[in-house]
Backbone as a ProteinNet text record, in pm:
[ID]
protein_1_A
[PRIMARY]
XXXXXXXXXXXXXXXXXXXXXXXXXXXXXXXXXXXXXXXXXXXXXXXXXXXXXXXXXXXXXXXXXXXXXXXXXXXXXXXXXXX
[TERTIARY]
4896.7	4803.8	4672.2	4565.6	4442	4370.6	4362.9	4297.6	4175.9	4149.3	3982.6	3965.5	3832.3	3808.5	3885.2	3875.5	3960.1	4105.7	4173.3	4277.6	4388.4	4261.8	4270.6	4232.6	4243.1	4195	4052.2	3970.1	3781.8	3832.4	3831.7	3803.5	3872	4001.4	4059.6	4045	3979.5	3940.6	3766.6	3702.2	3600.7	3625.2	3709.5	3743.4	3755.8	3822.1	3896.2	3801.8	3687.1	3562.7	3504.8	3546.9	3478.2	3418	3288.6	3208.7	3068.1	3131.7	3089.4	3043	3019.4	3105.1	2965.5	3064.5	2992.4	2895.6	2825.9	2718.6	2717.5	2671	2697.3	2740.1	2652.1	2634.3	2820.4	2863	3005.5	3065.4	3084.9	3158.7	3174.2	3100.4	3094.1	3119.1	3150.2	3219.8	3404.9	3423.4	3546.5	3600.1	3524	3572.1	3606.4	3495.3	3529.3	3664.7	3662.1	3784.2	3899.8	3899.5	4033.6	4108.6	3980.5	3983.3	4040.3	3988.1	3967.8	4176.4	4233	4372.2	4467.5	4414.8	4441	4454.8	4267.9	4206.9	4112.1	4176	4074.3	3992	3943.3	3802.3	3761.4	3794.4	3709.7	3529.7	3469.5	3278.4	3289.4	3227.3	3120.7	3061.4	3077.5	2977.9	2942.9	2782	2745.7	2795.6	2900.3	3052.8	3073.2	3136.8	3183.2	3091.7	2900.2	2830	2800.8	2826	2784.3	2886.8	3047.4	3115.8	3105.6	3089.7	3087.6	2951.4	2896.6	2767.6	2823.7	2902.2	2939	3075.3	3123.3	3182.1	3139.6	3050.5	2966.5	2852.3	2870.9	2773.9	2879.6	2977.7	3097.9	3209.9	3251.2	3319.8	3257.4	3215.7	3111.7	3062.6	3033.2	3036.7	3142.4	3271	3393.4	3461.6	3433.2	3473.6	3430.6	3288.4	3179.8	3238.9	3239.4	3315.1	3427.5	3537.9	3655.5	3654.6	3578.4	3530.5	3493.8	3417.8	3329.9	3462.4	3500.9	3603.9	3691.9	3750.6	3851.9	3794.6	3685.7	3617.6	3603	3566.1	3569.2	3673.1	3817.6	3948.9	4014.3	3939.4	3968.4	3910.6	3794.6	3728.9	3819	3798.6	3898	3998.4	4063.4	4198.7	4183.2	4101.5	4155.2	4060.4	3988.9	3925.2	3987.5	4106.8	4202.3	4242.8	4268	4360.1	4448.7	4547.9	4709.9	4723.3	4792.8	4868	4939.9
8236.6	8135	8146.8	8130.4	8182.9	8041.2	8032.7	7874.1	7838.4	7746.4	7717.8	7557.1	7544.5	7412.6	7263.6	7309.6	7253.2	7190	7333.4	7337	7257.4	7213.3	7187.4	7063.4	7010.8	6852.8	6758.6	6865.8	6788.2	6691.4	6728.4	6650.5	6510.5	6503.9	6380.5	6307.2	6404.1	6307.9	6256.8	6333.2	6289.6	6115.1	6154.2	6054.9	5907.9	5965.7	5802.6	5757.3	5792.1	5748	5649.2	5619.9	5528.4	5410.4	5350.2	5410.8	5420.7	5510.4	5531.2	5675.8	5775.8	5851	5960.2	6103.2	6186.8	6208.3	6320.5	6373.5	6467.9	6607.2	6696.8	6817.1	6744.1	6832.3	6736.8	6613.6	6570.8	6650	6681.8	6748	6889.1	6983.8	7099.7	7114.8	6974.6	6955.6	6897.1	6881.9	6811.4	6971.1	7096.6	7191.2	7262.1	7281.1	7392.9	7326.9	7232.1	7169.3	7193.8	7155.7	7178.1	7339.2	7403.6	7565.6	7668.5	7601.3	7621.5	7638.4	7500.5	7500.5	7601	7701.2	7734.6	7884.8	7889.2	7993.6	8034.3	8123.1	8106.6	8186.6	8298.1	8362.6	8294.8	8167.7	8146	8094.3	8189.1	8164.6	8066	7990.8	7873.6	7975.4	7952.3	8074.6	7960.6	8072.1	7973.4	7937.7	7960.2	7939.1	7805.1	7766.4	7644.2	7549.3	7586.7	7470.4	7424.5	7486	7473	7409.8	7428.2	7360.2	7214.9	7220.1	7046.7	6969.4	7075.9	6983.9	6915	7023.1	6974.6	6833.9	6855.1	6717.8	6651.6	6619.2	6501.8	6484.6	6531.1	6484.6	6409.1	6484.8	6431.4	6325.2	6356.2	6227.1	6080.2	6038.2	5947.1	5891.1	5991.6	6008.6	5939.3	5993.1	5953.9	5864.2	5802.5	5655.8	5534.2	5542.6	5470.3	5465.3	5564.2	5576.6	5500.7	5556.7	5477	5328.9	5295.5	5130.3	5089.4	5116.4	5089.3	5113.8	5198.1	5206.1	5045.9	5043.3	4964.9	4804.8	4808.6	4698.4	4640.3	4682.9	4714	4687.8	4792.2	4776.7	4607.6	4543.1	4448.3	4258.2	4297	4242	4186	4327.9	4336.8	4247.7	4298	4241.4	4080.5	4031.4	3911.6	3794.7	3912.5	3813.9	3831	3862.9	3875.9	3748.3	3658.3	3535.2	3553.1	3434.2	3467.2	3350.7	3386.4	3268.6	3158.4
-5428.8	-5475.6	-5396.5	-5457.5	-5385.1	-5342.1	-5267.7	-5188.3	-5189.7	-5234.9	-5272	-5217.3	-5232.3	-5177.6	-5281.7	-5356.7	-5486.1	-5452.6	-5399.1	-5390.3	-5271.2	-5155.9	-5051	-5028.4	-5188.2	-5184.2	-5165.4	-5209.5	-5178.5	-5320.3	-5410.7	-5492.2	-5483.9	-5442.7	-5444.9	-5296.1	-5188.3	-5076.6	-5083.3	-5204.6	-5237.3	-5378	-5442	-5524.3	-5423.5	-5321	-5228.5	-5174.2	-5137.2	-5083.2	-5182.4	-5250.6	-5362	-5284.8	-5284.6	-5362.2	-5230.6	-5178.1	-5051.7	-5063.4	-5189.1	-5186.6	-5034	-5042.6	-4943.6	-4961.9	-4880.9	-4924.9	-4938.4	-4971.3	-4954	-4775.2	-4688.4	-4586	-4546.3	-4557	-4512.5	-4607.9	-4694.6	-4770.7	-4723.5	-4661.2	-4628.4	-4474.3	-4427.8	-4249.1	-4303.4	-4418.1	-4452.4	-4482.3	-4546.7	-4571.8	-4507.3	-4380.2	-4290	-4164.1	-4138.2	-4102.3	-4181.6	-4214.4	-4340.4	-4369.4	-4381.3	-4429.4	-4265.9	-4177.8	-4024.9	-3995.4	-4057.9	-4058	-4137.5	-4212.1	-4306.7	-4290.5	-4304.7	-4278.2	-4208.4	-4050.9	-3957.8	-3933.1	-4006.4	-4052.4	-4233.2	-4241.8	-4368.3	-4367.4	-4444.7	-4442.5	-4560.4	-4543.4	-4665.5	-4745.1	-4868.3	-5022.8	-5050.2	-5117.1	-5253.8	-5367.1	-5401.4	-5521.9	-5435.3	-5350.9	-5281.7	-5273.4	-5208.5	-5231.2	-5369.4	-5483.3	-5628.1	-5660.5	-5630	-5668.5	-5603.6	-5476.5	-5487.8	-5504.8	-5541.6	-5622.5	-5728	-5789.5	-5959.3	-5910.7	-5830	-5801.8	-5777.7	-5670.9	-5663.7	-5783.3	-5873.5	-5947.3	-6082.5	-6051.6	-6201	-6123.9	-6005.7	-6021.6	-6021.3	-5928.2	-5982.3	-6124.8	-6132.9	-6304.8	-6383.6	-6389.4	-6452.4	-6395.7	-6230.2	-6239.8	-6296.5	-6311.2	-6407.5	-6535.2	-6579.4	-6758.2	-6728.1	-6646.1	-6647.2	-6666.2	-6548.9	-6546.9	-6661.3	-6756.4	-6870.3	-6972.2	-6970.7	-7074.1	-7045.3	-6963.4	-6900.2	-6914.4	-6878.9	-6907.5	-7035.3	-7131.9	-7279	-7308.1	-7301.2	-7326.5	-7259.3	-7118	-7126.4	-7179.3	-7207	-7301.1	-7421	-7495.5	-7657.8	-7676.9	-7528.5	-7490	-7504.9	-7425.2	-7396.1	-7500.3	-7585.3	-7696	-7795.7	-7791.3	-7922.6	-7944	-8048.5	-8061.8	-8098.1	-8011.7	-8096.5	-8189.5	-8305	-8387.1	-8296.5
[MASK]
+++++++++++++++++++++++++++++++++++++++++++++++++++++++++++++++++++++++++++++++++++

C-alpha cells in the first residue's frame, strides 16, 4: 500500500478541527510529523501541497452543504402537520 498524506489521516484530522479549521503551513507540520513516524527519509512535494490545498478548500466546503442540507431536511421536517 503506498502511503500518502491522505492515507495518514490529514483529511479527517483536518475535518475535526471544525471550525477552526488549519492552515496550510499547520497542515504541512501535521504531515511531516506524522510521515517522520512512518517514513524517515520522507520530502514534502508539490503533489502533497496541492493536495491539501484541495482539502482545505473542499472540506469546509462540504460541511456547509451538509449543514444546509440538514437544515432544510430539518425545517421540512418539523413543518410537516400531523392529522
Amino acid at each position: 500500500m503506498k502511503i500518502t498524506i491522505t492515507s495518514i489521516g490529514l483529511a479527517d484530522w483536518i475535518s475535526d478541527q471544525e471550525p477552526n479549521y488549519p492552515s496550510l503551513e499547520e497542515c504541512k507540520l501535521w504531515i511531516i510529523n506524522n510521515m517522520k513516524k512512518i517514513k524517515t527519509q520522507y520530502k514534502f512535494s508539490k503533489e502533497d501541497e496541492d493536495e491539501i490545498k484541495m482539502l482545505l478548500y473542499y472540506i469546509p466546503m462540504n460541511h456547509l452543504m451538509n449543514k444546509n442540507i440538514y437544515s432544510q431536511y430539518l425545517e421540512d421536517t418539523l413543518l410537516i402537520e400531523t392529522p
